[in-house]
C-alpha positions in Angstrom: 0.0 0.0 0.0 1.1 3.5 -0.7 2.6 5.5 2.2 0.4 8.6 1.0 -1.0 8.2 4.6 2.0 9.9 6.1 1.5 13.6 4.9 4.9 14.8 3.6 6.5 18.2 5.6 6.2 20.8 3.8 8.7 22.7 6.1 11.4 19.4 5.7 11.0 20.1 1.8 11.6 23.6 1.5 14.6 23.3 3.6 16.2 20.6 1.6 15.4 23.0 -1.6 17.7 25.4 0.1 15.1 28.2 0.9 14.8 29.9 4.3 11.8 29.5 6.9 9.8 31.6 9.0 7.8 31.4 11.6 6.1 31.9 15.2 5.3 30.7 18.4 1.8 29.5 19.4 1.7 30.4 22.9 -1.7 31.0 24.4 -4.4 30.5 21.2 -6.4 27.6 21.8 -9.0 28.1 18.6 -7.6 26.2 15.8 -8.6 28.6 13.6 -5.3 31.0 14.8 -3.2 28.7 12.1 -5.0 29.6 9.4 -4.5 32.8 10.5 -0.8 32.2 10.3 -1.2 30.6 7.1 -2.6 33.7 6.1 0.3 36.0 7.2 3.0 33.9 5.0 4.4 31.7 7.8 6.0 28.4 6.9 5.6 27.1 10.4 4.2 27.3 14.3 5.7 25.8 17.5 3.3 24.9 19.7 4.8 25.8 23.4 3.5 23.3 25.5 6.6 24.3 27.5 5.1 27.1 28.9 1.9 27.2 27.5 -1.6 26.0 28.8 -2.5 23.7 26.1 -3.8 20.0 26.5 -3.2 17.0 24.7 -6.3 17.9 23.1 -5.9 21.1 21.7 -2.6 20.4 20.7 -4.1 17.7 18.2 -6.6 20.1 17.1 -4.1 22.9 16.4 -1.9 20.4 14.7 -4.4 18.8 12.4 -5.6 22.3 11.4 -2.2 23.5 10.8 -1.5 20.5 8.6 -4.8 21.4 6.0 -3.7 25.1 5.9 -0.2 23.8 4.7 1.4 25.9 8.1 3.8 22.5 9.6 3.2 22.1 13.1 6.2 21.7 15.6 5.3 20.9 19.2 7.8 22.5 22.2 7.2 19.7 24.8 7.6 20.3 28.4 10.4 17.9 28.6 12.1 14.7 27.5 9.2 12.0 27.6 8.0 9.9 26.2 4.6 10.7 26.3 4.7 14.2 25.8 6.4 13.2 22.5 3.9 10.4 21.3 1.4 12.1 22.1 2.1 15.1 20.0 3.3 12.8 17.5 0.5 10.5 16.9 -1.9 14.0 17.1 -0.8 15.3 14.0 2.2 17.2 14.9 5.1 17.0 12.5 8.0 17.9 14.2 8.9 17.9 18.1 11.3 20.3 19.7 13.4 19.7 22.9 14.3 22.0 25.7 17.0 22.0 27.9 19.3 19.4 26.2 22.3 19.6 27.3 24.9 16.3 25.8 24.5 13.9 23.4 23.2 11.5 25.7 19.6 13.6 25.7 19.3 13.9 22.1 19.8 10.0 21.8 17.0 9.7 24.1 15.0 12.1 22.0 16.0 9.9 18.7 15.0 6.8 20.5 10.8 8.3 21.5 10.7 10.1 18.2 11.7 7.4 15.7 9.8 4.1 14.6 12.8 1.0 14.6 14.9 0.4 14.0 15.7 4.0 14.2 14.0 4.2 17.9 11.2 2.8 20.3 8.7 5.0 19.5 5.2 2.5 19.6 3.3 2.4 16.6 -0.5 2.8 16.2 -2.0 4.0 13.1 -5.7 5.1 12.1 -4.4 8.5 14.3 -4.1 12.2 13.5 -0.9 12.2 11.8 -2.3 9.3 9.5 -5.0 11.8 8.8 -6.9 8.6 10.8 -6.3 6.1 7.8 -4.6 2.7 8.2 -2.4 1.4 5.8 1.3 -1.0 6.1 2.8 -0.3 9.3 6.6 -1.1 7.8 5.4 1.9 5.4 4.4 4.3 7.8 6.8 3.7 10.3 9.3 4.3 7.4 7.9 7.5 6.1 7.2 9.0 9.7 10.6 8.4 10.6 11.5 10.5 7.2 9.2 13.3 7.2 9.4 13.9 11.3 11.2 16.4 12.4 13.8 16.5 15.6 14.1 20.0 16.5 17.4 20.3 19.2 16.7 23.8 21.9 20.4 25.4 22.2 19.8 27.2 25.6 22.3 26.1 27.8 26.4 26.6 27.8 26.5 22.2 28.0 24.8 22.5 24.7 27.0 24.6 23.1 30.2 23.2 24.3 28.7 19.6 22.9 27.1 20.8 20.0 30.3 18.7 17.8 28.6 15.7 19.3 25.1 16.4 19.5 24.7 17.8 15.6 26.7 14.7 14.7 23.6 12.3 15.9 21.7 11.5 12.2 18.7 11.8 13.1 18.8 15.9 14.1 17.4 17.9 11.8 17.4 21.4 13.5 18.9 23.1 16.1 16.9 25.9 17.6 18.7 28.4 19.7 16.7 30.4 22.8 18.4 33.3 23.1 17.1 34.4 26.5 18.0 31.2 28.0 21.3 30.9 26.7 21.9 34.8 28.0 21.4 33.8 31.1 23.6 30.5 30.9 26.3 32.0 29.7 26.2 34.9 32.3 24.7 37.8 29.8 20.9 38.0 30.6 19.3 39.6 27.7 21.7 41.3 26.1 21.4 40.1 22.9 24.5 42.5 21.6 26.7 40.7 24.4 30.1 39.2 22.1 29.8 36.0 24.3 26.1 35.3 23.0 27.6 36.2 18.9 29.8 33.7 19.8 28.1 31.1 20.8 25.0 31.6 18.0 27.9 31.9 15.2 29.4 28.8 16.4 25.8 27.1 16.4 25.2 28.2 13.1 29.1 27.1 11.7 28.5 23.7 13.2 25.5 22.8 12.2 26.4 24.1 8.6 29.2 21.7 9.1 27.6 18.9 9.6 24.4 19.2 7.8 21.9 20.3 10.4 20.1 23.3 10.1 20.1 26.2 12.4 17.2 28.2 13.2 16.5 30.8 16.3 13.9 32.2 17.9 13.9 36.1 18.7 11.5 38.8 19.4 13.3 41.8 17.5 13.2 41.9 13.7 16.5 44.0 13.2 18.0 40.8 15.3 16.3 38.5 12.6 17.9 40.2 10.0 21.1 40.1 11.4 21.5 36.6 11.9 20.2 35.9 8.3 23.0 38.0 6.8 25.3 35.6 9.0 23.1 31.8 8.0 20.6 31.5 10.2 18.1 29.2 8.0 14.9 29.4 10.3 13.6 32.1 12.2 10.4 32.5 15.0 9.7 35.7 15.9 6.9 36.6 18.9 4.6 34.6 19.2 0.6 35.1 17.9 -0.2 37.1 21.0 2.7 39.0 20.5 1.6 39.9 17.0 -1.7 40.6 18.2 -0.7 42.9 20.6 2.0 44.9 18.7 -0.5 45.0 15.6 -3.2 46.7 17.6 -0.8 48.8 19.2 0.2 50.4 16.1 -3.5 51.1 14.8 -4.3 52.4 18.3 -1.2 55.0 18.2 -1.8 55.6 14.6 -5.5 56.9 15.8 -4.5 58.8 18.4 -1.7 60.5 17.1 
């Protein structure tokens, strides 16, 4: 049977044509309907923060399924490394999962292990689910075809991160690594200040490494002119704000507008 069950990402194909990604955080929305609106606006893709968000298993399915039909690929931020979080979001309809606070190669071999179908991992297998778009089909095909069009998304946020980013962007089954500025501020002893020479330093190296050794890194940042910046230097994905944070600064600009 054909693996057309497996939806293909739309975000993994772009990046492999060599073109550059944007996109935001989901961080308090529950209404499906917000990715459309993101769809709308030009975005490529949306990380759900279940992190620090209040979302439930629930609405993380719905905003994941609805992202998938608006062509918007959804990423979910899980709390933390397990296995649950990750199957759950997985077999919902998410098509990518992103993990904080890794800090060695032994967490992102974990992370292979509940994200992959073997022989590439343990992940269990159960199909006639959201990211089957609730057909069934051959399991050897979907396993295969979920472990190919899945994507591992590594956070960057502490110094143990960067000083093993050789080893962690060497494991073949990372596709992205996604730096947090903020966090990594404050690990490396420069809270928010995103012109400090020992943050350049570390996002550069993230970026030379992963260059290297053909993963690709992305960043997530709140200030446009920062964007930019790290474009010009090859950053290949960037989240800004986050939909509230849109919402917010767009109304804020047609209320000062107004009132002159």
């Amino acid at each position: 049977m054909s693996t057309s069950i497996i939806v293909p990402n739309k975000m993994k194909q772009a990046l492999q044509a060599g073109k550059r990604l944007f996109g935001t955080m989901v961080v308090e929305f529950r209404q499906p309907s917000v990715m459309q609106l993101l769809a709308n606006a030009g975005l490529d893709f949306a990380i759900i923060d279940n992190e620090h968000g209040p979302f439930s298993v629930e609405t993380i399915a719905d905003l994941s399924r609805m992202a998938r039909l608006v062509g918007v690929t959804p990423i979910v931020r899980v709390p933390q490394l397990e296995y649950p979080y990750v199957a759950q979001s997985l077999d919902g309809g998410a098509q990518g999962v992103m993990i904080p606070r890794v800090f060695g190669v032994d967490d992102v071999l974990r992370a292979v292990e509940i994200t992959r179908f073997p022989p590439r991992g343990r992940r269990g297998n159960s199909l006639s689910r959201g990211y089957t778009n609730f057909r069934g089909g051959s399991t050897p095909e979907a396993m295969a075809a979920s472990n190919a069009e899945t994507l591992l998304v590594i956070q960057i946020e502490t110094a143990e991160a960067v000083e093993n980013l050789e080893a962690i962007t060497s494991v073949p089954d990372v596709d992205i690594c996604l730096i947090g500025p903020n966090d990594l501020s404050i690990a490396l002893g420069v809270p928010g200040q995103l012109d400090s020479p020992v943050l350049h330093a570390a996002i550069q190296k993230t970026i030379d490494v992963c260059v290297k050794n053909g993963v690709y890194p992305a960043l997530h940042i709140n200030s446009v002119e920062w964007a930019n910046y790290w474009l010009e230097r090859g950053m290949r994905i960037i989240s800004t704000f986050s939909e509230a944070g849109y919402l917010t600064q767009g109304c804020a600009r047609v209320v000062q507008a107004m009132k002159g």
